[in-house]
C-alpha distance (Angstrom), angle and dihedral (degrees) to the residues before:
residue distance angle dihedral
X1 . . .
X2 3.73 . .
X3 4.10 89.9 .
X4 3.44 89.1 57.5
X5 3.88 108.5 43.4
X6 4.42 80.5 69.1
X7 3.76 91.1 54.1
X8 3.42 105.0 80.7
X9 4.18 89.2 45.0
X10 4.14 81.6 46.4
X11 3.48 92.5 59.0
X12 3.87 100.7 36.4
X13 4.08 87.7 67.2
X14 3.70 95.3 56.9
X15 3.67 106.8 97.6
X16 4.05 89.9 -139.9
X17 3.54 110.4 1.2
X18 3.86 109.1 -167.0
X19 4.12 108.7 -142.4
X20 3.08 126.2 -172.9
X21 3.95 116.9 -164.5
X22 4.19 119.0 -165.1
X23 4.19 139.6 169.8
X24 3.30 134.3 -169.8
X25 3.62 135.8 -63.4
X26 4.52 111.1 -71.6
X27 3.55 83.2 8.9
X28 4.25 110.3 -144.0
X29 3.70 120.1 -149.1
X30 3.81 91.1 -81.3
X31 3.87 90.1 60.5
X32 3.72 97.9 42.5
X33 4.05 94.0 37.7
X34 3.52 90.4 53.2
X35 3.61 101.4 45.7
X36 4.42 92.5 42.0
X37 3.93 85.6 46.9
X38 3.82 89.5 50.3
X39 4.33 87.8 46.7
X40 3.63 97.9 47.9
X41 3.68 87.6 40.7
X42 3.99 85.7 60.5
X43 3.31 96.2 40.2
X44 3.88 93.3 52.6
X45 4.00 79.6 55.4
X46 3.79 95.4 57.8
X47 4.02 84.2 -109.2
X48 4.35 119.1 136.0
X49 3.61 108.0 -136.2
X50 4.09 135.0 159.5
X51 3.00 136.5 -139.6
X52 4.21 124.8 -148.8
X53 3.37 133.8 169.4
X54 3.58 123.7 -154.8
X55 3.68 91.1 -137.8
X56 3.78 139.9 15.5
X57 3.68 120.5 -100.7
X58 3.76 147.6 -158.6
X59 3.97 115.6 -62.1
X60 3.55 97.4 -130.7
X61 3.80 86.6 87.5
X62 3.35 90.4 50.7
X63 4.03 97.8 104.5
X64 3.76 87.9 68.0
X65 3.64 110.1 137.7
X66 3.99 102.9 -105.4
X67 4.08 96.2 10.2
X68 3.60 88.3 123.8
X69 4.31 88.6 68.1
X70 3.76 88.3 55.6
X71 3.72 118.4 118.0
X72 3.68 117.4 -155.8
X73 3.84 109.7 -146.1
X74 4.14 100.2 -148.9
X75 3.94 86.5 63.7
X76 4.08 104.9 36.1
X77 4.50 98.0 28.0
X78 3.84 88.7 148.6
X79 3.33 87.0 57.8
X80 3.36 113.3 44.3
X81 4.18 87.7 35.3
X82 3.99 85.6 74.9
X83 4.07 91.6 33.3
X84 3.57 82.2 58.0
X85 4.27 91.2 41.1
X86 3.56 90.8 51.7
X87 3.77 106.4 41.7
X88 3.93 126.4 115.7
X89 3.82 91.7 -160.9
X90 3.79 130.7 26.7
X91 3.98 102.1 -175.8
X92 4.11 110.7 -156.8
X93 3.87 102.9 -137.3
X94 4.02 110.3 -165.9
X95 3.81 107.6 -19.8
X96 3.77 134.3 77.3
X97 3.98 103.2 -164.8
X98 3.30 121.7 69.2
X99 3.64 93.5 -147.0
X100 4.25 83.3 74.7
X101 3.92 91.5 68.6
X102 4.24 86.6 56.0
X103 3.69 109.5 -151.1
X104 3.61 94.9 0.2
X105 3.80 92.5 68.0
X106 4.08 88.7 73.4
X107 3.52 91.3 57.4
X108 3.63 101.4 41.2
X109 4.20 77.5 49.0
X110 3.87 90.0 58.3
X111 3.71 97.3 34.5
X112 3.79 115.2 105.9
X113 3.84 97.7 -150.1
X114 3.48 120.8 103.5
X115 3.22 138.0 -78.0
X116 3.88 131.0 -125.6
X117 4.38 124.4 166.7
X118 3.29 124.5 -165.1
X119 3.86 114.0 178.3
X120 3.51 154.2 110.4
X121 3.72 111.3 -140.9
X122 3.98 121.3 114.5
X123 3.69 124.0 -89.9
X124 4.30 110.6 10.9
X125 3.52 111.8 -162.2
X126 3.95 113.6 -136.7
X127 3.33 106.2 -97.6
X128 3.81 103.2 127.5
X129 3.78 142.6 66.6
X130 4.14 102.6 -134.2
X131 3.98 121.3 21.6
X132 3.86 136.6 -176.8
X133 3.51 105.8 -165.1
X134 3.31 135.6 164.9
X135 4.19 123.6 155.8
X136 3.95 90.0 -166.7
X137 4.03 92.9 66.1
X138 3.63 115.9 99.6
X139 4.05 97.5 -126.1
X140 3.72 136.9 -8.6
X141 3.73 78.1 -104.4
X142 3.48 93.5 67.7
X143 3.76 89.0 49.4
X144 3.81 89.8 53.1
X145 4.09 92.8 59.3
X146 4.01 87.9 54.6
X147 3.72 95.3 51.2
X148 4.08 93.6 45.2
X149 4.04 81.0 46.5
X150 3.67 88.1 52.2
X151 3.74 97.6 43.2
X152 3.81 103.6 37.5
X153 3.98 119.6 -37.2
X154 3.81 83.8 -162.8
X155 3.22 97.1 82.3
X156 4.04 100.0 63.1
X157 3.30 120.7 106.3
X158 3.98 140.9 148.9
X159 3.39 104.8 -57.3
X160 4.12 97.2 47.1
X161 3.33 84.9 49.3
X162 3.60 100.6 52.9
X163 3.97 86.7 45.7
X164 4.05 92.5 58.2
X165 3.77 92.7 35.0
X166 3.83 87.5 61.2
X167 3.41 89.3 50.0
X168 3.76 110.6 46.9
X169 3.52 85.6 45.2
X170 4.21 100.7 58.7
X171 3.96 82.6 42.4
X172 3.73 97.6 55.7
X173 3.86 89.5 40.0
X174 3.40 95.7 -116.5
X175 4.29 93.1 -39.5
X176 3.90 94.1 -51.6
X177 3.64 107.1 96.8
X178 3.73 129.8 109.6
X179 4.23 78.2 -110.3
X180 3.63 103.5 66.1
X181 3.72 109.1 97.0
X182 3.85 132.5 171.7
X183 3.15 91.7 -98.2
X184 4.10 92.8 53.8
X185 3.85 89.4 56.4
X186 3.80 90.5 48.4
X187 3.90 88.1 60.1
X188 4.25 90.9 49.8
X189 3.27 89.8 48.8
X190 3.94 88.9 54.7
X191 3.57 86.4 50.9
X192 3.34 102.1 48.5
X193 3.90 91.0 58.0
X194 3.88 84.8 71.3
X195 4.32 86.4 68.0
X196 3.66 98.2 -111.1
X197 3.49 118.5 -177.4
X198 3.84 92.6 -126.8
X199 4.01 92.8 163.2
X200 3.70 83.3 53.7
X201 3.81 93.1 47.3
X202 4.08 82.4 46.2
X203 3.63 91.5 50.7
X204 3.87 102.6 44.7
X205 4.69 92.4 47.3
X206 4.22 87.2 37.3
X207 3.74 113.4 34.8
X208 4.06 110.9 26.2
X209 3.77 89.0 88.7
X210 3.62 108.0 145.7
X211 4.21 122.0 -129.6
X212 3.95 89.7 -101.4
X213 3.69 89.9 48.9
X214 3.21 89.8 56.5
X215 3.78 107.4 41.2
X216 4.51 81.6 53.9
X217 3.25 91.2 53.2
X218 3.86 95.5 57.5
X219 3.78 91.8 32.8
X220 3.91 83.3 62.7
X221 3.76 101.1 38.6
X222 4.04 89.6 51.4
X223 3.71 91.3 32.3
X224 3.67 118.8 32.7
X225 3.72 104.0 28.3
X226 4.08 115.3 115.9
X227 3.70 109.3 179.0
X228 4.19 108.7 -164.9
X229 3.93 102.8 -148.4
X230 3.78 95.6 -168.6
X231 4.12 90.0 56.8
X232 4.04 94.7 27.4
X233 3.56 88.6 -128.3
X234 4.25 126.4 143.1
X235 3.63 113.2 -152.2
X236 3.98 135.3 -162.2
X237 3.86 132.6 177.6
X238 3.67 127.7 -175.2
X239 3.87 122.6 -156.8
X240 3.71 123.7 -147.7
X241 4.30 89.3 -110.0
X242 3.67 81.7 59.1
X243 3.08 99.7 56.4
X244 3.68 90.9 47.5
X245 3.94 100.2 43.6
X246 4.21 87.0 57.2
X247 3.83 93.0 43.4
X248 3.78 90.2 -122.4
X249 3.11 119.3 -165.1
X250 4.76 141.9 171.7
X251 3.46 99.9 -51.8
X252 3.78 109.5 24.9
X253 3.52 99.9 88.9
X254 3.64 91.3 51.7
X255 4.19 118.3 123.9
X256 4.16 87.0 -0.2
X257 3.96 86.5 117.8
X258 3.85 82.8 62.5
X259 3.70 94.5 68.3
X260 3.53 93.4 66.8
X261 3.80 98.4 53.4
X262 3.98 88.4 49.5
X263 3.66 78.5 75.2
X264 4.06 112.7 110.9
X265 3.78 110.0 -111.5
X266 3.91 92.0 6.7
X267 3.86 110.5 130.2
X268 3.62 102.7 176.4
X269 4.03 127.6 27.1
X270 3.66 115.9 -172.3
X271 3.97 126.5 -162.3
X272 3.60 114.1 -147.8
X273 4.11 111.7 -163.9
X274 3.93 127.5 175.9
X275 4.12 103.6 -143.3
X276 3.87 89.9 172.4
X277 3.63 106.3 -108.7
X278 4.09 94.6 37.5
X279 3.83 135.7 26.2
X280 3.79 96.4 -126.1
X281 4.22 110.8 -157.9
X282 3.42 127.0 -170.0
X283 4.26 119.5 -159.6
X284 3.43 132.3 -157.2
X285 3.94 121.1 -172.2
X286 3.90 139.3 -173.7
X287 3.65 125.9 -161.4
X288 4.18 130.2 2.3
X289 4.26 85.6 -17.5
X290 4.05 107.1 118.2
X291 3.70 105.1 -156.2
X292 3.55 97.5 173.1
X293 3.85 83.2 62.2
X294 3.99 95.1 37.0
X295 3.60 78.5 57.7
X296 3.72 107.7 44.4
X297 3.98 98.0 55.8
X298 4.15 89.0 44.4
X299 3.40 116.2 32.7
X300 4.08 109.0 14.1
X301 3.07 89.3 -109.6
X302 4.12 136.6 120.0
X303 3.71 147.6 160.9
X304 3.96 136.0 131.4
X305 3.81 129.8 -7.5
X306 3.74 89.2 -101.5
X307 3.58 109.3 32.5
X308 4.01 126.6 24.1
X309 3.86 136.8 156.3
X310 3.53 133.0 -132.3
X311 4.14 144.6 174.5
X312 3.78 134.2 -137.1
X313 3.91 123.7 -158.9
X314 4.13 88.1 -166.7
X315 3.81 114.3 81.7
X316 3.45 127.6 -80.7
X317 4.11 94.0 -101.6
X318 4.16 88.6 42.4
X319 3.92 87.7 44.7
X320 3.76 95.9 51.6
X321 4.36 88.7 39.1
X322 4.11 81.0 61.8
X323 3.79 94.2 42.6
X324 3.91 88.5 56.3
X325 3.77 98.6 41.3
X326 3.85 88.3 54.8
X327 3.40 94.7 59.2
X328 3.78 104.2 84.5
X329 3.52 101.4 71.0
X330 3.62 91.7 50.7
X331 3.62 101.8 48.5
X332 3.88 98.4 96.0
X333 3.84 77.9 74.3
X334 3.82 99.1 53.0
X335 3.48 102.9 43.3
């Protein structure tokens, strides 16, 4: 922490610092909350910053105050390639790999700018010069509030506010995860004395799903769901034709995994999704089971206890074939 409390003094003697601010890959609303709540945090502080994300991501988060400055880096890489040259500052929002930014994590590698992560995933590897982390906060949002407190709490106002709001909120699953601590519910209720619109916020991330959305989702939950009694585990895989047939599209496969584990007795629900060039699976766990670690030593992949990520290179039958053959040595934790 003590690295970080000179940043923000660091930074306010440059003349015209250039700052560069980044998330992960199909950033969520933690990634993109954190990340506009860190911009219009600068910007309230007379500081230039910009915001890129490595990828594009679902509309729904698209009312974020300051989204429309964001570049994404798949459409505009000349750009952001000499951003990224240029910068003073590149500040890490919610990952600690490099490998989750895709191919902007060799030129953040290269780049001679500074580093700064903020996060609250498992296991960062060193790859930056200042770091707030802490893997007991609810959200990176969360993490944000603490180092505007440190820096100057002066500056918040609505529209950071709304930013980390959305964020904690998606994070904690609405306030019911294992996550949300006292201390995360004394930070909303800081935020909500700036009169955010947090049924709006609810509203625009949990009911803007388009008709197709809707019609996959159901086609999957009656469809595609496998629950294995013996390891109380619900299962789901998507195929590419799927995806086309419903139109799919960033966003839409969002919180599906969730269905699954609001299955009585169910302590692990996987999601199983063909993305071409990688089977990309997405677990969700209740109880003693680790899935971060589950995750880790089969599918390079990690994350929290509860909820992790991971990738296959095998096909989507061959990935889910490996999935089910790891399962004995595990199931003393899933019964």
């Amino acid at each position: 922490m003590s690295n970080i409390l000179s940043l923000f003094q660091e930074i306010k003697k440059l003349e015209s610092p250039k700052i560069i601010i980044t998330t992960h890959h199909k950033p969520d609303a933690d990634a993109l909350g954190s990340s506009l709540g860190l911009y219009n945090f600068f910007m309230n502080a007379g500081i230039p910053s910009q915001v890129i994300s490595p990828t594009d991501y679902g509309d729904f988060l698209n009312w974020m105050p300051g989204e429309e400055s964001i570049i994404n880096f798949e459409e505009n890489k000349l750009m952001c390639e000499k951003l990224i040259e240029e910068a003073d500052y590149i500040f890490c929002l919610d990952f600690n790999a490099l490998s989750r930014i895709n191919d902007m994590g060799g030129m953040l590698a290269k780049s001679k700018a500074k580093k700064v992560m903020i996060d609250h995933h498992l296991n960062p590897e060193s790859f930056y010069d200042f770091e707030y982390w802490n893997c007991e906060r609810s959200s990176t949002c969360e993490l944000i509030y603490e180092v505007i407190q440190l820096w100057d709490g002066s500056l918040m106002n609505k529209d950071i506010a709304q930013c980390l709001y959305a964020g904690i909120m998606t994070d904690t699953g609405s306030f019911r995860f294992p996550s949300t601590r006292p201390l995360t519910h004394v930070v909303v209720s800081e935020l909500l004395k700036f009169n955010i619109d947090h049924h709006s916020i609810h509203e625009c991330i949990f009911d803007s799903s388009t008709e197709s959305r809707i019609k996959f989702t159901g086609y999957v939950i009656s469809q595609k769901l496998e629950v294995i009694s013996e390891y109380h585990i619900a299962l789901m895989s998507v195929t590419q034709d799927e995806l086309t047939r419903y139109d799919v599209v960033t966003g839409d496969t969002e919180g599906l995994v969730n269905y699954g584990l609001s299955i009585k007795g169910i302590k692990l629900a996987v999601l199983f999704i063909d993305r071409k060039h990688l089977v990309k699976m997405s677990f969700r766990s209740k109880g003693d089971f680790p899935a971060n670690e589950f995750a880790s030593r089969y599918f390079k992949g990690g994350g929290h206890f509860h909820a992790a990520g991971g990738q296959s290179e095998l096909t989507l039958e061959e990935t889910i074939v490996k999935f089910k053959n790891a399962l004995p040595e595990w199931a003393h934790l899933l019964k």
